[in-house]
N, C-alpha and C positions, 0 to 999 in steps of 0.2 A: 314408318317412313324414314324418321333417323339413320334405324338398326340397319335399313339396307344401305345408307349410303357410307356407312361406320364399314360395313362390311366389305362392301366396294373398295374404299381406301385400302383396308388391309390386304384383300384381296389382289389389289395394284403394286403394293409393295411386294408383295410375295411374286406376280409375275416381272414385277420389275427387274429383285433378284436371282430370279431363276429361268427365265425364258428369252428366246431371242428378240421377240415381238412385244415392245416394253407397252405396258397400259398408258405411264403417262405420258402424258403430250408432250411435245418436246418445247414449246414455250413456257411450259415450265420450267422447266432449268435455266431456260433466259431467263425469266421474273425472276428468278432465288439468284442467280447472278448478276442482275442488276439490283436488288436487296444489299447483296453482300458489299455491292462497292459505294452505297447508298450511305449504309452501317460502317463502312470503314470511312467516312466521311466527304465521298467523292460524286461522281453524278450517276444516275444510271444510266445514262448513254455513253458510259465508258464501256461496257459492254456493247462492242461493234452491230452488235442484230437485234439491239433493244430499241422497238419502234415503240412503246405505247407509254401512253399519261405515266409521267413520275410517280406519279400517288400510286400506280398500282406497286411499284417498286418498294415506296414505306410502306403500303398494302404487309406487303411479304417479307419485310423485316424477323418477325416469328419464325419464316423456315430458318434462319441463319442463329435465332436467340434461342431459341427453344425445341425444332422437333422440324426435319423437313417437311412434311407432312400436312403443318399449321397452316399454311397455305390454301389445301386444297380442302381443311375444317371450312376458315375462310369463304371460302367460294362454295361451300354445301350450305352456310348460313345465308349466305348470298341469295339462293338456290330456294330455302324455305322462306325466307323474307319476299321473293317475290311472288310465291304462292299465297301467302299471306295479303300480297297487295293484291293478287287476282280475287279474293273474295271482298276484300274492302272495296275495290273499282264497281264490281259486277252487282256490291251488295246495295253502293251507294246511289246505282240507278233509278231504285225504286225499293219501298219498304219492303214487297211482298217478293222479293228475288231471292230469299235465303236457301232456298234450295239450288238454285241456278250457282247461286256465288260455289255454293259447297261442292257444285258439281266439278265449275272452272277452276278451283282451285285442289281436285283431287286429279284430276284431269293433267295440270301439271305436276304437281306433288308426288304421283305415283308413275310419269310417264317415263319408263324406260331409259328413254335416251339421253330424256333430261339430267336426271340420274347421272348416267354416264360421262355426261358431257363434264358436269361439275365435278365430280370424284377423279377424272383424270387430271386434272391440274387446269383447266380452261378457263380462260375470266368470263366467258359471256352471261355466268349468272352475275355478274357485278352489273353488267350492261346492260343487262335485262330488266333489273330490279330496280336502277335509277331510270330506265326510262318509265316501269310503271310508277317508281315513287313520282312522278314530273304528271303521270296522267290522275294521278291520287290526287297531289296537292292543288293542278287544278282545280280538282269535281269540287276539294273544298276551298279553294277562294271564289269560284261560281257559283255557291250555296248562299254565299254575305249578301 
């Protein structure tokens, strides 16, 4: 599941360079441009079109330090972190869910779009993944 989203990114870079119809989103280049004015020690709403939490802006600091690209690692870690919370949530229901958990969490893990959505530069796997971290940490302060 990695290899295909490692593949995706390169894959996006290559149409990105070569095709009219770029893979990444175009809120990408805002986050790596509100990073950049973040890094040069200013705000990220110096950047006119940058509506979202600052943190995402230190978020993306890495495309500016290290590799455009770091970003959208980021957001694929994002992506398996919250498949990882879909079997812990589903797992914590009841002892005998472990197939159920492995299902919902292949379920997202492996769905297509998913995929895609994280590999083009998209934050919604950050958003996704704190709100199941939020229904995780619930199930265990409900457990005390």
């Amino acid at each position: 599941m990695n290899y295909c989203r490692l593949i995706l990114i390169a894959y996006g870079q290559h149409q990105d360079e070569t095709m009219e119809v770029k893979y990444t989103d175009i809120d990408y280049k805002v986050f790596t441009d509100a990073a950049r004015h973040v890094y040069d020690g200013g705000s990220p709403y110096l950047r006119h079109t940058y509506r979202y939490s600052p943190l995402l802006a230190y978020l993306m600091i890495p495309n500016i330090t290290c590799s455009p690209n770091v970003g959208k690692l980021i957001f694929v870690l994002f992506d398996i972190f919250a498949g990882y919370l879909i079997y812990n949530i589903v797992k914590n229901e009841s002892v005998s869910q472990e197939h159920s958990a492995r299902l919902s969490a292949c379920m997202w893990l492996y769905n297509p779009l998913v995929m895609n959505v994280s590999t083009r530069g998209s934050a919604e796997s950050v958003i996704v993944a704190l709100v199941l971290l939020t229904i995780h940490l619930y199930q265990q302060v409900t457990k005390i």
